[in-house]
C-alpha positions as CSV (number, residue, x, y, z in Angstrom):
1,X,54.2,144.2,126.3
2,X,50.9,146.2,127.2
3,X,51.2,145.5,130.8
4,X,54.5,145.2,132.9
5,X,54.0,143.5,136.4
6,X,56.8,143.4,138.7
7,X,58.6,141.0,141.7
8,X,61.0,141.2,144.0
9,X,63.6,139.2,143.2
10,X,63.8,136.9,146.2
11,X,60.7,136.0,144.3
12,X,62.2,134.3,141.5
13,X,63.2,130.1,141.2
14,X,66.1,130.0,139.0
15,X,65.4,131.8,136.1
16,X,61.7,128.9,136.2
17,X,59.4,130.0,138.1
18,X,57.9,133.3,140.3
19,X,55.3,134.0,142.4
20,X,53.4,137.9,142.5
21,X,51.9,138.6,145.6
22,X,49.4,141.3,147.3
23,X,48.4,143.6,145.2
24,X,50.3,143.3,142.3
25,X,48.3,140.0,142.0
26,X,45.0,141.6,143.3
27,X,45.9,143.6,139.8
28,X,46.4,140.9,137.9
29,X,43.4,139.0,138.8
30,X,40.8,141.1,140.1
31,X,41.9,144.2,137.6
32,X,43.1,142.8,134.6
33,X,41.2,139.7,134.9
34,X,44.0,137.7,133.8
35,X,43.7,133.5,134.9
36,X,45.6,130.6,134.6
37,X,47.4,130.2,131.1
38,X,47.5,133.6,130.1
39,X,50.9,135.3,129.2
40,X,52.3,138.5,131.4
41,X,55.5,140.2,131.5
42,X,57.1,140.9,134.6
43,X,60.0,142.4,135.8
44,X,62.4,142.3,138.6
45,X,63.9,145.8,138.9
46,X,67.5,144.7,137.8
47,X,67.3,145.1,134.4
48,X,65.4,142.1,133.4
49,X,62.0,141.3,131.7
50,X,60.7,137.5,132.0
51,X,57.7,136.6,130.0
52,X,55.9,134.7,131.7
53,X,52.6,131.9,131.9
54,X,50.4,131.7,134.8
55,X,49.9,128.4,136.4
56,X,47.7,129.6,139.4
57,X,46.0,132.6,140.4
58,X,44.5,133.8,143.1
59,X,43.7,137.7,144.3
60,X,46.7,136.8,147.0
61,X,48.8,135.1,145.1
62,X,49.9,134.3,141.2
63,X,52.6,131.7,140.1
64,X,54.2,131.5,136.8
65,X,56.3,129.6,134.9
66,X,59.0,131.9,133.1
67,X,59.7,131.0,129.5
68,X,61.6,133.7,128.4
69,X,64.1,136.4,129.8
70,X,64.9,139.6,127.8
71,X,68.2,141.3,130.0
72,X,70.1,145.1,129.6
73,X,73.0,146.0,130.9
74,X,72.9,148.7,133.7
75,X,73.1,152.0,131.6
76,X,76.4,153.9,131.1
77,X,74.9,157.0,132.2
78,X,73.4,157.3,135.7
79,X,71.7,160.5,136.5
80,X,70.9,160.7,140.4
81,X,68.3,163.5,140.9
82,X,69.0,165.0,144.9
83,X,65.7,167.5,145.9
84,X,65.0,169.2,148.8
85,X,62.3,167.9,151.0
86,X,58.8,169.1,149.7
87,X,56.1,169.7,152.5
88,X,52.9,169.3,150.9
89,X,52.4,165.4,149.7
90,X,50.6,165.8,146.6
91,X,53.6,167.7,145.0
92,X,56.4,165.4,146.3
93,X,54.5,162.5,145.0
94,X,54.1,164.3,141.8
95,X,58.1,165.2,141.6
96,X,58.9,161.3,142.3
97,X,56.3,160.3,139.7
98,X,58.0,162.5,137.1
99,X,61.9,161.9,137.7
100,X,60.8,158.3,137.8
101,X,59.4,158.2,134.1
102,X,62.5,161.0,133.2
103,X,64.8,158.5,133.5
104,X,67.0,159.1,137.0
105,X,68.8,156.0,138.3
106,X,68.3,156.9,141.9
107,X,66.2,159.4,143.9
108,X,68.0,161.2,147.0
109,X,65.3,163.5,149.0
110,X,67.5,165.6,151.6
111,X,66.2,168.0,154.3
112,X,67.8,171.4,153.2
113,X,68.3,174.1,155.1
114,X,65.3,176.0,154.0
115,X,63.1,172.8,154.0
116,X,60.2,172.5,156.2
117,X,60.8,169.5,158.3
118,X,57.4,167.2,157.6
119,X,56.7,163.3,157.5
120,X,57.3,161.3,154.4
121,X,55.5,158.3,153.8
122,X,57.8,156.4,152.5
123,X,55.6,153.8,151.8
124,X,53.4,155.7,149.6
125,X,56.4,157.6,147.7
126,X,57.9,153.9,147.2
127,X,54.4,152.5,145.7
128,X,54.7,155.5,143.7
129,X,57.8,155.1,142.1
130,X,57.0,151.6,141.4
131,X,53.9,152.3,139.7
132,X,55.8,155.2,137.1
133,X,58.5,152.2,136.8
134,X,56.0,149.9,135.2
135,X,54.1,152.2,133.5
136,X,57.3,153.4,131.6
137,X,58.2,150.2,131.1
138,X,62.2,150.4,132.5
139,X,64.3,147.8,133.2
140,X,65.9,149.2,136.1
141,X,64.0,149.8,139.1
142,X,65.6,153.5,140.5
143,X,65.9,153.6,144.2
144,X,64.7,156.3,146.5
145,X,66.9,157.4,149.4
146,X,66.3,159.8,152.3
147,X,69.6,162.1,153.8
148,X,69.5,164.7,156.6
149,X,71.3,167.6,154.5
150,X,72.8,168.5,151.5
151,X,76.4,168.0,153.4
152,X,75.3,164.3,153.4
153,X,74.1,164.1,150.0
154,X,77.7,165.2,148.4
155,X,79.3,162.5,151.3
156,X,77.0,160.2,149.8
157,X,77.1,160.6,146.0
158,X,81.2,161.6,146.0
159,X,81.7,159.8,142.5
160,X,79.3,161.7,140.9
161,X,79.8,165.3,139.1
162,X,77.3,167.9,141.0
163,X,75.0,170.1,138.9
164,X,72.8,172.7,141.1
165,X,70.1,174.2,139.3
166,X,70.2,178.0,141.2
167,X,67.8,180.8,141.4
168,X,70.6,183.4,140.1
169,X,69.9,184.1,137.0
170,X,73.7,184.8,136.2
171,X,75.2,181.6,136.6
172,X,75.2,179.1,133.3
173,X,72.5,177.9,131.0
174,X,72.4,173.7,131.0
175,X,75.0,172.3,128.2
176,X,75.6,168.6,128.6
177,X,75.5,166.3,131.4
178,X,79.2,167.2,132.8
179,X,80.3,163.0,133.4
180,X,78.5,160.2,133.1
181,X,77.6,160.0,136.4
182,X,76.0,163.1,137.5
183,X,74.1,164.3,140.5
184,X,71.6,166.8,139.6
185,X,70.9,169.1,142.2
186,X,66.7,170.7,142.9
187,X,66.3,173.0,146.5
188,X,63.3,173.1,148.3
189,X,61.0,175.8,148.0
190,X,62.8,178.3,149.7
191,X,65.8,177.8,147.7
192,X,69.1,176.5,148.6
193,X,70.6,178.7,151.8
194,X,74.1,181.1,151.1
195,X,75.6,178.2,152.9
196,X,74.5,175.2,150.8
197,X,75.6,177.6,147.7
198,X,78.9,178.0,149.8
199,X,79.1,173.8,149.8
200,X,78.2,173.5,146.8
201,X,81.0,175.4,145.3
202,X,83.4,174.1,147.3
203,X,82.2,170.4,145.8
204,X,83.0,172.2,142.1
205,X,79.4,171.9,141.4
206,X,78.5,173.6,138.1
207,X,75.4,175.9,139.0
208,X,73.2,176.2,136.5
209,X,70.0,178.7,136.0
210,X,66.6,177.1,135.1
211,X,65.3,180.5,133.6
212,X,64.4,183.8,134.9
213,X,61.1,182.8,137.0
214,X,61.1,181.2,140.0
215,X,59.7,178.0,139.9
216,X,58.1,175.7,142.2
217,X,60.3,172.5,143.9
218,X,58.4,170.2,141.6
219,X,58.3,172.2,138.6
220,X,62.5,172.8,138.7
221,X,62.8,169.1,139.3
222,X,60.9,168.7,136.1
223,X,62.8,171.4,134.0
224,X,66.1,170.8,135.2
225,X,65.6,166.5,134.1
226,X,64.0,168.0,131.1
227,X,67.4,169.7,130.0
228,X,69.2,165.7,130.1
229,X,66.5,163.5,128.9
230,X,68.6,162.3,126.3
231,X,72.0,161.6,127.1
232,X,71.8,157.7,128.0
């Protein structure tokens, strides 16, 4: 499976036939160079992998017949990553990139208290994330969701067991993932405010220290993954 193409699953017949549209065909055909009769592989987010002949191809538009499917079971362990809201694009991009191929079952980016408030193209960030899904070759497609503070985050993710990664260098060293389902906990650049601390306390978070420097947003997001990449 050297290349992994992926559809929407409102794009699939039955388990027969799909069709790949805009520029994940443009890829296929114009990229790739792939035509009619070659095999692919694509996928369609929800844990499934069809392989896959092509019957007609155009740069708009490629139809397959599917001739096999390979499916796995949602994973017992799902690791939500929550970040504060990084300002400058390049390094957003890069942390969704990154928790994307680290294995997180859902992205939440929150505006913290210290964030500073900024656009998000969530267009782009989506693209993104879809690109690091196929080029790590995962069966399910993590989704990326956008809260107003930290308040909503825990409201949102209330099943899960928090773990804050915190600046003071006092509090615990990462051990195992505390449940199964786990909500793991980056601030912005500023750090997370006395108040969000306060919250996050109150939510029996463990807080957990990512070392004695202080780190970037996007660099804690890829430490604090880094310390769970294999507990599945």
């Amino acid at each position: 499976m050297e290349n992994l193409f992926y559809a929407s699953p409102e794009h699939f017949e039955e388990n027969r036939h799909v069709e790949i549209t805009g520029q994940e065909a443009k890829h296929i055909t114009r990229v790739l160079r792939f035509d009619v009769g070659d095999t692919v592989y694509v996928s369609d987010g929800l844990g499934n992998i069809f392989t896959c002949l092509i019957t007609q191809a155009s740069k708009k538009s490629v139809l397959l017949d599917i001739k096999e499917v390979e499916s796995h079971e949602k994973p017992e362990t799902k690791k939500v990553l929550a970040f504060g809201a990084i300002k400058k694009r390049d390094r957003l991009e890069f942390a969704i990139e990154k928790a994307v191929e680290m294995d997180v079952w859902e992205i939440c980016i929150f505006h913290a208290d210290h964030s500073e408030r900024s656009k998000i193209n969530q267009e782009r960030l989506q693209a993104i994330a879809l690109s690091a899904f196929k080029q790590s070759k995962r069966y399910w497609r993590p989704n990326i969701v956008y809260l107003d503070s930290l308040d909503e985050v825990f409201n949102r993710y209330q099943d899960f067991k928090p773990v804050l990664a915190h600046m003071n260098a006092k509090v615990e060293r990462p051990g195992f993932l505390p449940a199964k389902k786990s909500l793991l906990l980056v601030g912005p650049e500023g750090g997370f405010s006395n108040r969000e601390i306060e919250l996050a306390k109150a939510e029996q978070s463990q807080l957990i220290s990512l070392g004695p420097n202080r780190l970037r947003a996007e660099t804690a997001v890829i430490a604090l993954l880094a310390q769970y990449l294999f507990e599945n």
